[in-house]
C-alpha positions in Angstrom: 20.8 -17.7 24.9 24.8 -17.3 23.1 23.5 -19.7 20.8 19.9 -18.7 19.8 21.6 -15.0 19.2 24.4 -17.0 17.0 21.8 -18.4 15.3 19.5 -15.5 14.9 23.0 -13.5 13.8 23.7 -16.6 11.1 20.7 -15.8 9.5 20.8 -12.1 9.2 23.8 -12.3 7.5 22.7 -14.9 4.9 19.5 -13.3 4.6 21.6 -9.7 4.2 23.5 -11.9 1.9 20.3 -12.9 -0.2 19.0 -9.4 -0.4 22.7 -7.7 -2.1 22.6 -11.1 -4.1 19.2 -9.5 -5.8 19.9 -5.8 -5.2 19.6 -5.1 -9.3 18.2 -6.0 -11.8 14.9 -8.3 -11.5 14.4 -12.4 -11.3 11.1 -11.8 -14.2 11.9 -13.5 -18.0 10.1 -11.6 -21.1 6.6 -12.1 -21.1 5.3 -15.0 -23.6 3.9 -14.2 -26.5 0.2 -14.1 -26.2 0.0 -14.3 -22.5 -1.8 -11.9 -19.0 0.2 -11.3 -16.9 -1.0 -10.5 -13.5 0.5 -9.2 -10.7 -0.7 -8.6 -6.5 0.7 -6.3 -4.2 0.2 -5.0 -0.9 2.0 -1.7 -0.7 1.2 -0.7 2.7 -1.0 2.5 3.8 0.0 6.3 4.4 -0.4 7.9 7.4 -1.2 11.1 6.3 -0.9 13.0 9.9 2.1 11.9 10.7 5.3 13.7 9.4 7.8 11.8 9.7 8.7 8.2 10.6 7.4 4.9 9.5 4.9 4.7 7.2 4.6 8.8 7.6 3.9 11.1 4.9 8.3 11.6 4.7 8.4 8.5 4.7 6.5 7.7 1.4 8.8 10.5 -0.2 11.5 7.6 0.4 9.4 5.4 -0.8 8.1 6.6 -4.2 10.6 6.1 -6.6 11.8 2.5 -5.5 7.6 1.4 -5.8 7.5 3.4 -9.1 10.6 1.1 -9.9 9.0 -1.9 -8.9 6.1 -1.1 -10.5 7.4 -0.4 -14.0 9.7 -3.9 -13.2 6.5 -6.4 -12.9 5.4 -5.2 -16.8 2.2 -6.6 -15.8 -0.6 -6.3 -17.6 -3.0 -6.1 -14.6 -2.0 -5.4 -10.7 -4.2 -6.1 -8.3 -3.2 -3.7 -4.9 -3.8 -3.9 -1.8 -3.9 -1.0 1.3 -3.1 1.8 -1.6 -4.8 4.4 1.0 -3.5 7.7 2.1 -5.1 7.6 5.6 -6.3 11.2 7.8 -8.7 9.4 9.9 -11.6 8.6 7.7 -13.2 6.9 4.9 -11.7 10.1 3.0 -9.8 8.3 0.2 -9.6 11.9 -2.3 -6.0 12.2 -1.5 -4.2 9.2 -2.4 -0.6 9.4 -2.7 0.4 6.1 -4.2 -2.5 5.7 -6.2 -2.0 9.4 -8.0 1.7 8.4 -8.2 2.0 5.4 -10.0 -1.1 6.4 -12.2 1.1 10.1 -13.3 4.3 8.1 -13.9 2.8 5.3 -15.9 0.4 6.7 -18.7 -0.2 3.6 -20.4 -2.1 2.3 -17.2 -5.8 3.4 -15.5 -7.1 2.5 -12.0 -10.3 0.4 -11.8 -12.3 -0.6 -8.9 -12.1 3.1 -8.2 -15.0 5.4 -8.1 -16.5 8.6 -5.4 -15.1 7.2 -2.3 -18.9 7.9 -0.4 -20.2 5.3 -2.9 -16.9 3.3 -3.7 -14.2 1.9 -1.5 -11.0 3.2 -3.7 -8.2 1.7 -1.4 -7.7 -1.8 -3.9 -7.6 -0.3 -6.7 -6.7 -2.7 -9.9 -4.3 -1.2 -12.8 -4.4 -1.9 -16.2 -3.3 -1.4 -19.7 -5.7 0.7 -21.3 -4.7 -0.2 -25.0 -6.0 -3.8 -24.0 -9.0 -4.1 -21.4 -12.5 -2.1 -21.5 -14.2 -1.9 -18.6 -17.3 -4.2 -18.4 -18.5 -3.6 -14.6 -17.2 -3.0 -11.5 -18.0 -3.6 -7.9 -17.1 -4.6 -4.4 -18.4 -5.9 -1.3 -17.2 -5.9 2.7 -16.3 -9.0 4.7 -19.6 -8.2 7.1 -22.5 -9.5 7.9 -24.3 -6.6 6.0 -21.9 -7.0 3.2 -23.8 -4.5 0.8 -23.3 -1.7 3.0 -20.3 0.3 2.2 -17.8 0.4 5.3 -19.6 -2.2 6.8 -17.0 -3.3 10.1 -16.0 -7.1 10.1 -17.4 -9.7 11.5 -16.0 -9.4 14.9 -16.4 -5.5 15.0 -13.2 -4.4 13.5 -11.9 -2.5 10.7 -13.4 -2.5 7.4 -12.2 -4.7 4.8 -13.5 -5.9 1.6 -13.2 -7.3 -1.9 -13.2 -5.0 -5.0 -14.0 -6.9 -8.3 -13.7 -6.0 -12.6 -15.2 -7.3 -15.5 -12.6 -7.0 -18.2 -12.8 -7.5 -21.9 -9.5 -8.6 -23.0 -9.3 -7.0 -26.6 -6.0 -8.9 -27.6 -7.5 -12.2 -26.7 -11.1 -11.4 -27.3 -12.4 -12.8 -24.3 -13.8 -11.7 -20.8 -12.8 -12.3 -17.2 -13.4 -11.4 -13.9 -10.6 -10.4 -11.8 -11.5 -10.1 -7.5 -8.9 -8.4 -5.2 -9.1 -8.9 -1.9 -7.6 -8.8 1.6 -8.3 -10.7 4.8 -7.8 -9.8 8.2 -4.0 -10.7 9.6 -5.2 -10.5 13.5 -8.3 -13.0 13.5 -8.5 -16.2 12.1 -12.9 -16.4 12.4 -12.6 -13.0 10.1 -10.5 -15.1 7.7 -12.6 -18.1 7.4 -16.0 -16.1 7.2 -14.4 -13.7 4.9 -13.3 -16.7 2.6 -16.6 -18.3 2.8 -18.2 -15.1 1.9 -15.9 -14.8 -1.1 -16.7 -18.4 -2.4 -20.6 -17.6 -2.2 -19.9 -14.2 -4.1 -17.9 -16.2 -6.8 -19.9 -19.2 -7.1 -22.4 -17.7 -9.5 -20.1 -16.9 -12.0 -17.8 -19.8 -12.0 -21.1 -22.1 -12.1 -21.9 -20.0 -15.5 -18.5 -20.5 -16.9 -17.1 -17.2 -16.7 -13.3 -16.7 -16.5 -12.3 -16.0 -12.7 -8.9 -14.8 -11.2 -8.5 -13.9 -7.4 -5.7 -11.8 -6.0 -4.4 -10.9 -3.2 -3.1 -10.9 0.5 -4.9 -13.9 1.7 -2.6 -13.9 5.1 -2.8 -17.6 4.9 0.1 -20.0 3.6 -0.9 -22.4 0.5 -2.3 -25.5 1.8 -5.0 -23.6 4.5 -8.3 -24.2 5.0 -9.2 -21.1 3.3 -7.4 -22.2 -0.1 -9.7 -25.4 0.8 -12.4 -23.5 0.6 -11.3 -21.9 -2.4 -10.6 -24.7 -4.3 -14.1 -26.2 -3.7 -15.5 -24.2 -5.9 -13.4 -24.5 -8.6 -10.3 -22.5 -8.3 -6.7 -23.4 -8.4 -3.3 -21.4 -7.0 -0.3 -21.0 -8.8 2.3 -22.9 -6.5 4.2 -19.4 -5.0 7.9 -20.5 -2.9 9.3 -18.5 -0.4 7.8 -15.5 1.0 6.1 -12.9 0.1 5.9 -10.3 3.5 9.4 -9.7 4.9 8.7 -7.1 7.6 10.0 -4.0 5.5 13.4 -5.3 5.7 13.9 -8.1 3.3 13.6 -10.4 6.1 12.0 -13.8 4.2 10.8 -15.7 7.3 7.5 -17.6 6.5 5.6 -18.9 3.1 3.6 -17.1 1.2 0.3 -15.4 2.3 0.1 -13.3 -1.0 -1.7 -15.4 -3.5 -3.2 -15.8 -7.1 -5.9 -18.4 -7.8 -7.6 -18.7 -11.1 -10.6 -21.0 -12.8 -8.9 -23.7 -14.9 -9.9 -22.5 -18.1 -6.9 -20.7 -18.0 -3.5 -22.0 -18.4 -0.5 -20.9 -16.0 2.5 -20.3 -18.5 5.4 -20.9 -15.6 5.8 -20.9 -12.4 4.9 -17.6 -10.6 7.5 -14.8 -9.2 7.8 -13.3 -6.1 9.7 -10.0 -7.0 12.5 -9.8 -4.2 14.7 -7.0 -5.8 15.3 -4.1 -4.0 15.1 -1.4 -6.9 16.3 2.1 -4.5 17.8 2.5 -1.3 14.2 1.9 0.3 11.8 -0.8 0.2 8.7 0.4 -1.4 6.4 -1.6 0.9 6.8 -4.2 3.3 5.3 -7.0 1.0 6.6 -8.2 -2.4 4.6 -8.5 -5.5 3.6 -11.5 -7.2 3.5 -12.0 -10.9 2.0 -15.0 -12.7 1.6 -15.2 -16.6 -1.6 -17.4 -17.8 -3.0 -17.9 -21.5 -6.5 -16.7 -21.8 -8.3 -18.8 -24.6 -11.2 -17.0 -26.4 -14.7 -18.3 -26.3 -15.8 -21.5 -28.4 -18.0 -20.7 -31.2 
């Protein structure tokens, strides 16, 4: 027991070590000329009846500025998020704290895969820059077996989850893409492989056409899984992510990856991918870190 606590107390300190190491400042180079850069992050929910403690209504106060920080860090020109929902209890999704946030502090950016909560899930939004992308179409669907119907529970009964998706046209590189944001269940490992599958019949269509496909998210699955497998079968590819990407709220890198970015390979990864570790305010502004890849879109042939 002395030495499993030794050991446990070795690490804390490098870890602690690690974290002060990247306390300022941010690990991301300049964009390259000409590139998409495109970020995912899980920023955690709000628990809009409870005052005070974690994940609390005070609490976001706390957290605010450091994810507006973070935020304005990743210079992305897309971000894919995930559980941006002010919870009461409910669907409800017309308060939404982190969402009205960033969107007030950062002009230059619009939410899509938004709409009327009672026709549109709202809580994975995707920001980007409006002097670049129109809107082609929007859309989503739950990780159900009635996937169509909005709120539909999972597969084995429990919360709702889903994919949200957006058609962009990319005005800069005059060409279109689809980007789909999504988030599978962390308890049950069924939920994750039927929600996977479910994904790849969803995106099959498209990639058989030759459209341009990215897919974001907090896969809660370490590159390498079946569910990348699956993935990859139908014809996309993940940027090679190192070290973690969930440290528990602390800074506390324990485990791979489970936040991910997969594309079609029409597109070109420009570098390796970055898992934003800084800690930009006394808080942590979630309890994941984002993930930012750059790519080079090429336009259509003629």
């Amino acid at each position: 027991m002395r030495g499993l606590v030794a050991c446990l107390t070795a690490f804390l300190l490098v870890s602690g070590c690690e974290n002060f190491r990247h306390s300022s400042g941010t690990s991301l180079q300049d964009k390259p000329a000409g590139s998409l850069r495109l970020a995912s992050f899980n920023v955690h929910y709000i628990l809009l009846n409870k005052k005070k403690g974690r994940w609390s209504r005070g609490d976001w106060e706390r957290r605010k500025q450091p994810m507006d920080a973070t935020f304005k860090a990743l210079d992305a020109d897309i971000v894919a998020f995930q559980e941006m929902e002010s919870f009461a209890g409910s669907d409800d999704d017309s308060e939404n704290l982190a969402r009205s946030w960033l969107l007030s502090n950062n002009p230059d950016y619009r939410a899509a895969a938004i709409g009327d909560w009672r026709i549109f899930p709202s809580t994975q939004p995707v920001f980007y820059r409006v002097d670049r992308f129109d809107i082609l179409d929007q859309g989503w669907f739950f990780f159900s077996d009635t996937p169509d119907i909005l709120y539909s529970r999972t597969f084995n009964g429990s919360y709702p989850a889903f994919a949200s998706w957006v058609h962009f046209r990319d005005r800069e590189a005059n060409s279109n893409f689809r980007l789909i944001n999504v988030h599978f269940d962390y308890a049950s490992r069924d939920n994750r492989r039927r929600s996977t599958d479910l994904v790849a019949r969803r995106l099959t269509p498209w990639i058989e056409i030759g459209e341009t496909v990215f897919l974001a998210g907090d896969l809660n699955a370490r590159l390498g899984s079946s569910l990348h497998e699956t993935l990859q079968s139908i014809g996309l590819a993940f940027v090679p992510v190192k070290g973690s990407t969930y440290h528990f709220d602390l800074g506390l890198n324990l485990f791979s990856a489970i936040d991910h970015i997969g594309h079609t390979t029409d597109v070109v990864p420009l570098g390796d991918p970055v898992v934003v570790r800084e800690k930009l305010g006394k808080t942590w502004p979630a309890d994941h870190y984002p993930l930012v890849a750059d790519f080079r879109l090429e336009p259509p042939s003629k």
